[in-house]
C-alpha angles and dihedrals in degrees: 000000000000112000112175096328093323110127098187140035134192135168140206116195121182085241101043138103134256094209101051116084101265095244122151091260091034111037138185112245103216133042100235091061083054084056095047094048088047089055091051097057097026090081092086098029112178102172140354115315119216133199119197115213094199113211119293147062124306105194106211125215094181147005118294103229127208130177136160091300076076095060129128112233144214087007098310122112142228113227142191111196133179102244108257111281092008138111121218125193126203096194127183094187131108124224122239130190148148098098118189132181103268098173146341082297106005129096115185130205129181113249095170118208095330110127116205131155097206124055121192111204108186094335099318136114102244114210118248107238105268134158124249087035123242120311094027129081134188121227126245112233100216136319119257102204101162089058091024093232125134117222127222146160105288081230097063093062136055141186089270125181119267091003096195102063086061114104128208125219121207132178126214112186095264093026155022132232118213108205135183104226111225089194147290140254121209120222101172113297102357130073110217101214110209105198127211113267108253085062103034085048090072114025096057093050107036102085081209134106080032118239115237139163121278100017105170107245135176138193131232147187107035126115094233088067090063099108110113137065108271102035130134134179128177118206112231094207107051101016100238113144115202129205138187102215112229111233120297092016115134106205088206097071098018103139093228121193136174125190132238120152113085098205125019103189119035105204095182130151128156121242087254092045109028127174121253157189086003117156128195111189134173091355123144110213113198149172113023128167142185128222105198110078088061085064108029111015115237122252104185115206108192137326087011100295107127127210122269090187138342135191131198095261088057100253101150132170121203145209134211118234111233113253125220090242117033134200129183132153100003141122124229100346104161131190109195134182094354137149119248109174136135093023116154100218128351121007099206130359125195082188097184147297084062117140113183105354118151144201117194143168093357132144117223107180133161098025130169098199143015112338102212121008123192128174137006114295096202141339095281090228097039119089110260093253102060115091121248114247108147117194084225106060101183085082096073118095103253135185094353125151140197105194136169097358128150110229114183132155104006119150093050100148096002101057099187087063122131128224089216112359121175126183124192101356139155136206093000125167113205100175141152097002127144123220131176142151092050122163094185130019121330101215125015123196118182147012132229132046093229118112090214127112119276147156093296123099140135101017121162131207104184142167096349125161103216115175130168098012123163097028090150121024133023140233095066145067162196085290116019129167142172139202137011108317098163116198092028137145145214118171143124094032123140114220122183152163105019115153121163121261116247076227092049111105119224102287130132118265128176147145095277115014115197106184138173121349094358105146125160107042129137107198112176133138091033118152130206138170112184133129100241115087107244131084099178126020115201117196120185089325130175122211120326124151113234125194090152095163119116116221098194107021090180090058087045078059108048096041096052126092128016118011110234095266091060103041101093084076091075092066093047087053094043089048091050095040081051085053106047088053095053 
């Protein structure tokens, strides 16, 4: 069958079958059997190959892999496209149902032994049960490094079942470290918290994020912080999950799900091998999850990456949170006017060894981690400060662009968390994007604090929209970048409403934010309306050239954020966030 150039069709459907032929009238039913069929005939493409996701939810039991037997070939493309007018849904979530009365507020369900750190109950981020309740935090009376104990106030902890499944959340100025408490001990009016080691390994040691008195803090994951409308916990030992219904929720036809696979689509090619010429259009990806912090807390250190180990001397080694769609080693690969909600750390991830991917005209919403990733952030078994330059440099992101997509609400449960970070990259376009509900930095550009030569160069960040960044931490921005990038640009970019957060430590915030080691930027034509004083912060920079004054702030305006083929997304993004409140 030839549509429009296309030489071959083929169709999925969640109610198809996997031994049919994967016809229209006849699909496949996964993904991965749409794969396979696309390999088998791939082998004499004559022209692009398509495969239709009719509407509906695929739930997903494992991650969908692709490498450069996916590839399009002599200039023609594999695609997977949503079918015309339908919405298809790769979910890694698991449904859960059966709810009872279990108290005056309480309805309880039985989730077995399944662990998961997010709950969706009809479409809506529930709240994991914490104390103060969402929105408050208490404040930390002083770090105790030398005995690795926190101090509080003796009225903020109790003598809680199964203590040491209750997290801590701390909050350190750029970042947030979440800790498994091991137990307390009470002199007067103050609780001494002893934390589990892995944790406790780390946070005591690593000189950054600085300690300081009255960090806000709150804990999490313990029955006795159920109190409020929203809340879930799920018991570790007999598998009961509890939930306080939100108002007009009816717990006998609640659509329940809990997440569970941390990445839905493996894009993933070698630099010998890489993937190409793979398209994702019109696809929702849901329901993600991640497993570590339940066993080893999760101390971010910046831009979402967490430690992996730190010494006094801050030496300190990180690791990359997974995404819920990946992408190594490949060329153009392009995901374009997908769905990215409900995902439990990174949304998408173009990790390294990527030319000319691309991801435009997507929506990434409700989002615990970092939104969009590009680019390595450090030699995982380098120390952070040592700049990236690998000998094989195919290894380094190049040409890639994020262009026209809507980022809201990412950060939810990681604070430190970027709208768009990207780490050593070359080349790079960041353009027309619009980001906005940030705790931490909108968009993120390099890695290192060294002001020595490395893999970055070239980079643009042009014409974004960026409002209500750092609602939450400090020592960032709506624009923030690190390390030497010669031959780079910032301009043309709207920046509002930042006002600094009452939780929010000293630290410097502002519109564009260049901080330690950042050399070879022009900013110019740059437009931004906050109420704190500083339109660029500059932090032991080397050269950069600032013009930084708009001569026509209205045209600033009116050229930021998405282009006019893209714009009809705000409203698709206004009408789900509306949703999602209601």
């Amino acid at each position: 069958m030839t549509i429009r150039g296309v030489r071959m069709l083929f169709y999925i459907a969640p109610n198809g079958n996997d031994g049919g032929p994967g016809t229209e009238e006849s699909p496949f039913r996964t993904l991965a059997r749409a794969r396979d069929a696309v390999r088998e005939c791939k082998r004499s493409m004559i022209g692009d190959i398509v495969v239709y996701l009719r509407g509906g939810v695929y739930r997903m039991a494992e991650t969908a892999m692709f490498d450069d037997r996916d590839s399009g070939t002599d200039g023609h493309r594999v695609t997977y496209r949503a079918y015309p007018g339908e919405t298809p849904v790769l979910s890694g979530g698991v449904e859960l149902g059966g709810w009872s009365k279990a108290g005056q507020l309480l309805y309880k369900c039985d989730a077995g032994t399944l662990r998961f750190r997010q709950l969706y109950v009809n479409g809506e981020r529930a709240i994991r049960a914490r104390t103060p309740n969402k929105g408050n935090y208490f404040r930390l009376l002083r770090w105790d490094r030398d005995n690795r104990e926190i101090v509080i106030d003796r009225s903020q902890i109790g003598d809680w079942p199964h203590l040491d499944q209750v997290e801590m959340v701390v909050q350190q100025y750029w970042a947030e470290s979440t800790v498994r408490l091991a137990g307390f001990t009470v002199h007067g009016n103050e609780a001494r918290v002893k934390l589990q080691e892995t944790e406790a390994d780390i946070l005591f040691v690593r000189p950054h994020p600085p300690h300081a008195q009255g960090q806000p803090f709150h804990f999490e994951n313990a029955l006795a912080f159920a109190d409020a409308e929203g809340e879930w916990y799920k018991a570790a030992d007999s598998g009961d999950l509890y939930y306080i219904p939100r108002a007009g929720e009816d717990m006998a036809t609640a659509e329940t799900v809990a997440p569970m696979l941390e990445t839905l689509v493996s894009v993933a090619g070698t630099p010998d091998r890489p993937v190409r010429d793979l398209v994702f259009e019109g696809i929702t990806f849901m329901h993600t999850g991640w497993q570590r912090p339940n066993e080893c807390g999760n101390l971010t250190l910046q831009a979402g990456q967490y430690n992996l180990f730190a010494d006094a001397n801050d030496n300190q080694r990180v690791g990359r949170p997974p995404a819920g769609a990946y992408v190594a080693c490949a060329q153009r690969v392009r995901f374009e006017r997908c769905e990215f909600r409900h995902m439990g750390a990174t949304a998408l991830d173009f990790h390294y060894g990527t030319s000319g991917c691309e991801a435009e005209g997507n929506i990434v919403a409700d989002v615990s981690g970092n939104g969009i990733s590009l680019g390595k952030f450090n030699d995982p078994e380098g120390n952070i400060g040592d700049a990236y330059n690998p000998s094989d440099l195919r290894e380094v992101s190049t040409g890639d662009r994020i262009a026209n997509n809507v980022v809201r609400r990412v950060g939810l449960d990681y604070y430190g968390s970027i709208g768009i970070a990207a780490g050593y990259v070359k080349n790079a376009v960041i353009e027309h994007n619009d980001l906005a509900d940030l705790p931490y930095t909108g968009i993120s550009l390099g890695w290192g604090w060294l002001h020595t030569d490395s893999a970055s160069s070239c980079n643009r960040i042009v014409r974004n929209r960026i409002a209500f960044s750092m609602t939450q931490l400090c020592d960032g921005a709506g624009i923030y970048t690190l390390s030497k990038q010669p031959g780079s640009e910032i301009s043309g970019n709207l920046v509002t409403d930042i006002k600094r957060s009452e939780w929010a430590g000293s630290f410097p915030i502002s519109a564009i934010y260049l901080d330690e080691g950042s050399e070879g930027f022009r900013i110019f034509n740059n437009y931004s309306r906050y109420s704190t004083p500083e339109d660029v912060h500059l932090h032991r920079t080397g050269d950069n050239v600032i013009a930084n004054y708009a001569a026509s702030p209205d045209r600033v305006a009116a050229e930021a954020g998405l282009t006019e083929a893209y714009r009809d997304l705000l409203e698709h993004a206004a009408a789900a966030g509306r949703e999602a409140e209601a």
